[in-house]
C-alpha positions in Angstrom: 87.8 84.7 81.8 86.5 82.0 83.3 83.1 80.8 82.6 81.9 78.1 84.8 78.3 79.0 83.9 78.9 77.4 80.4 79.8 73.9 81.9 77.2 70.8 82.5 76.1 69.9 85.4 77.8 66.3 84.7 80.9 67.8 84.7 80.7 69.4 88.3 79.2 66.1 90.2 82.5 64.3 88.1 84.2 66.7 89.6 83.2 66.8 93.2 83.7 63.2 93.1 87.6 64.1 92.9 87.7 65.3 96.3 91.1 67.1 97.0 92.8 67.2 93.8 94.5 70.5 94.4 93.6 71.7 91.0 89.8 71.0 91.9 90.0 73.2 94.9 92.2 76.2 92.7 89.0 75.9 90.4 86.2 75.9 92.3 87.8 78.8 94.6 88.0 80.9 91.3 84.2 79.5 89.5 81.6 79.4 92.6 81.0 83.1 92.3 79.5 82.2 88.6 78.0 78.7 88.9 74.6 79.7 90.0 72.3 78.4 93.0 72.8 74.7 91.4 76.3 74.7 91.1 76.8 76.0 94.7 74.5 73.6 95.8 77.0 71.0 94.6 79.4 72.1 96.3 78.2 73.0 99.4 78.0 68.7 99.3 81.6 68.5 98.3 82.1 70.9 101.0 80.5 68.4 103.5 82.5 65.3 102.2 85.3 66.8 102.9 86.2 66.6 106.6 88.3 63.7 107.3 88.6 62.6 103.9 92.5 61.2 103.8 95.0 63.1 101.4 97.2 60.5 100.9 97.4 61.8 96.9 98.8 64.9 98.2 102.1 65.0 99.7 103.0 68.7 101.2 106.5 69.9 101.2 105.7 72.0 104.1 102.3 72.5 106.6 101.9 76.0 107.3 99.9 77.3 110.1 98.7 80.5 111.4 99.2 81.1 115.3 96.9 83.5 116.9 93.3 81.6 117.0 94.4 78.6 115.3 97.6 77.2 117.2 97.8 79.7 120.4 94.1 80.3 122.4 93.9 83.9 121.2 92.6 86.5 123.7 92.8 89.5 122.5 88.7 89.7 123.3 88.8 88.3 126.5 90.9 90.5 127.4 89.1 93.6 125.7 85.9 92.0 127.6 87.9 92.4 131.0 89.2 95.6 130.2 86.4 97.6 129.3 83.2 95.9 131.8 83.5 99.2 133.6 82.4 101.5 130.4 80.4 99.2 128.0 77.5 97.4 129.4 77.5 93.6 129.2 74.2 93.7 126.8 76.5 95.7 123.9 80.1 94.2 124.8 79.3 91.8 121.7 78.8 94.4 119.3 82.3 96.5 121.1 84.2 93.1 120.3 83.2 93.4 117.0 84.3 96.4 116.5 87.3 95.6 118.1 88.0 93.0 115.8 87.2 95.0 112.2 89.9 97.9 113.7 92.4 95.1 114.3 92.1 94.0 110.6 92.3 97.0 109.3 95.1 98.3 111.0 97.4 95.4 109.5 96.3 96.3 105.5 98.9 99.0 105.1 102.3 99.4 105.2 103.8 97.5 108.4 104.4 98.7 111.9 105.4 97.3 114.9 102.2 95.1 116.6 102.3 97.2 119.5 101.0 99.9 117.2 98.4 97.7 115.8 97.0 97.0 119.3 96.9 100.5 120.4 95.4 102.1 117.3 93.0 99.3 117.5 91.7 100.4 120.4 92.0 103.5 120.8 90.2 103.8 117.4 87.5 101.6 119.0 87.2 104.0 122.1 86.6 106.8 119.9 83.5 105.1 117.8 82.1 104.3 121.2 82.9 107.6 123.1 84.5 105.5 125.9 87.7 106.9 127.6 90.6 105.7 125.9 93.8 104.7 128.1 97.1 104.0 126.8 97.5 101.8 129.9 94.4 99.0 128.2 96.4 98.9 125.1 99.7 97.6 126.7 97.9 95.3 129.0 96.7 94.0 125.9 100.3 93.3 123.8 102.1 92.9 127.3 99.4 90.0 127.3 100.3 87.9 124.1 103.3 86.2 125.0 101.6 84.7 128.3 98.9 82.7 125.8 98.9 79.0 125.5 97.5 76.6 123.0 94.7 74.8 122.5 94.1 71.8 124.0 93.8 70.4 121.1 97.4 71.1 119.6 100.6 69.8 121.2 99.4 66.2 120.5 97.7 66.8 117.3 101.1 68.7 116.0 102.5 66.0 117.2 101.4 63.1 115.5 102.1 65.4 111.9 105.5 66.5 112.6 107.3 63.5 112.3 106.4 63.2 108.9 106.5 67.3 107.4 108.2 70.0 108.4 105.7 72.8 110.2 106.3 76.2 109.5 104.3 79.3 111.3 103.6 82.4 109.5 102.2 84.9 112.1 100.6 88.3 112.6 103.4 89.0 115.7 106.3 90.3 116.7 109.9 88.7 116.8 109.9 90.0 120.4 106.7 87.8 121.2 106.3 85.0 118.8 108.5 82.4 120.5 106.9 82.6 124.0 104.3 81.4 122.6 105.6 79.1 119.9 107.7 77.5 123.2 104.2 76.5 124.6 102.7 74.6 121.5 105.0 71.3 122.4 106.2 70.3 118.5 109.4 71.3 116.6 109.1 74.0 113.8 111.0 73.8 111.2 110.4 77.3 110.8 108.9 80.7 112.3 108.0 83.3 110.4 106.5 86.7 111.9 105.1 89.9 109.6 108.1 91.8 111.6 110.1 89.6 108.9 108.3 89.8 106.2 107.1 93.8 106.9 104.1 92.9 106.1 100.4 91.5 107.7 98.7 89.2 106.6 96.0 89.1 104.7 98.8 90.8 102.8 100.1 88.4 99.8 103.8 90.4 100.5 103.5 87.9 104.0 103.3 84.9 102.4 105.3 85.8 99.3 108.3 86.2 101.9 107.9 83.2 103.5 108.0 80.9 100.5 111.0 82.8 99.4 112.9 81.7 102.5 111.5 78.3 101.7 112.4 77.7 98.4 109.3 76.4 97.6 106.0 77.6 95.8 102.7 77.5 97.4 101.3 74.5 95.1 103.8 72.2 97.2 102.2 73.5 100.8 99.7 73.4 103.1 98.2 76.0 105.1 96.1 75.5 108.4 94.4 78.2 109.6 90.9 79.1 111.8 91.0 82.4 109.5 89.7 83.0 106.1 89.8 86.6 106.0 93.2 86.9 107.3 94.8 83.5 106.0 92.5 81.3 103.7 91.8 83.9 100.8 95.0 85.2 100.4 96.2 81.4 100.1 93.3 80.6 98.0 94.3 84.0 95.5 98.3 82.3 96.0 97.5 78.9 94.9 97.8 77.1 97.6 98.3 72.8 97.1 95.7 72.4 100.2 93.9 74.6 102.4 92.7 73.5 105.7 90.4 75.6 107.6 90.5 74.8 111.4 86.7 75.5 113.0 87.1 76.9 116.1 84.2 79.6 115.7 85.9 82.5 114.7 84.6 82.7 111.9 81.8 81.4 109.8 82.7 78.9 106.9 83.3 79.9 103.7 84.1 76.7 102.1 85.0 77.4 98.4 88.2 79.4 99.9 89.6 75.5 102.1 89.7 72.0 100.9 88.9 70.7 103.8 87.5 71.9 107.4 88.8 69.9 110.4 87.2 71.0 113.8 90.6 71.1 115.9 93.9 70.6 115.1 93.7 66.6 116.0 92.1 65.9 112.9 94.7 67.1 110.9 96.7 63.9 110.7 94.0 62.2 108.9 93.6 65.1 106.4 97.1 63.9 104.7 96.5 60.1 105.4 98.6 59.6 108.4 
């Protein structure tokens, strides 16, 4: 076992000054749950020095993104918001999006089905907690909505500027009926598009990303994966070993900075991250 609590305080303030040695971030992903207030003090400023800082050391074979939320403007509760205004009232909508959005997750931790099942469990699940009438007709406005979503503004030029120098790869939470609609829209060549369709498997599920590195060739200590999600993207890559782990800030989440090695705000920052 692992016992951080045993080393100096030297030792982690040597350490933090390595920045993004991938082994650094593998260790302090595994160790912050035992360093103590101290030691998470420490990092929390490692945390901070990180935006920006240039990973010319690390080389990725591959950058691999999430789509939904990080690449494509995800509006899956925008368009629950729309939806529902005429039975939830706008003071609780927050807390129904919520809910909305814990169903969702928890719908992709089994065994995979199709998304269109995803979306209408999700919310007819959520209709049920809140004694709202369920209609099968919300749900397919919903999936019927996905392939219509664009990116951010953010990403066709900030992709751009990365792609000439490392192959992007997509690993998404979609269908194969879906995916490239909105793939078409981002405005940079992927080398590669992975969907949990292929892999029969969501993530957070490891069997996702296990499947796409075996169509790669390649282990997850030569990539890079850029995502806006830790619960569904960062801490499975963190558990997988990943070479670099960049969590995109867009406010879906709140920071959970042991689990990325660096935090960029949108996707135009990214070309700095590895020194371009």
């Amino acid at each position: 076992m692992l016992q951080a609590r045993l080393l100096p305080i030297s030792w982690l303030k040597t350490a933090t000054s390595l920045h993004a040695s991938p082994l650094i971030g593998i260790f302090f992903c595994l160790a912050e749950p035992v360093l103590g207030q101290r030691g998470r003090r420490v990092l929390a400023v490692r945390n901070e020095q990180r935006e920006g800082f240039p990973m010319s050391q690390f080389r990725p074979k591959y950058i691999t993104f999430d789509c939904y939320g990080t690449l494509t403007n995800y509006e899956m509760g925008s368009m629950g918001r729309q939806l529902f205004a005429d039975r939830i009232a706008s003071e609780q909508m927050e807390a129904f999006l919520a809910d909305f959005k814990a169903y969702r997750l928890d719908e992709v931790l089994g065994d995979w089905k199709p998304l269109h099942e995803v979306v209408r469990n999700s919310v007819e699940r959520l209709c049920r907690k809140w004694s709202v009438e369920f209609r099968e007709a919300d749900a397919s406005k919903i999936y019927n909505s996905i392939p219509t979503w664009g990116p951010h503004p953010d990403v066709p030029e900030g992709l751009a500027k990365v792609a000439k120098e490392i192959p992007l790869v997509i690993l998404s939470n979609a269908d194969n009926a879906q995916i490239h609609d909105n793939v078409a829209k981002l405005g940079a060549p992927f080398a590669h598009v992975f969907t949990a369709e292929d892999a029969q498997a969501y993530k957070p599920r490891l069997q996702a990303f296990e499947y796409m590195f075996d169509q790669l060739g390649c282990s997850p200590e030569e990539a890079m994966h850029v995502s806006s999600s830790f619960r569904y993207d960062h801490m499975s890559a963190c558990d997988l070993g990943y070479g670099a782990r960049v969590f995109v800030a867009r406010g879906h989440e709140p920071s959970l900075p042991h689990y990325a090695t660096h935090q960029i705000a949108d996707i135009g920052g990214l070309a700095g991250v590895i020194g371009l």
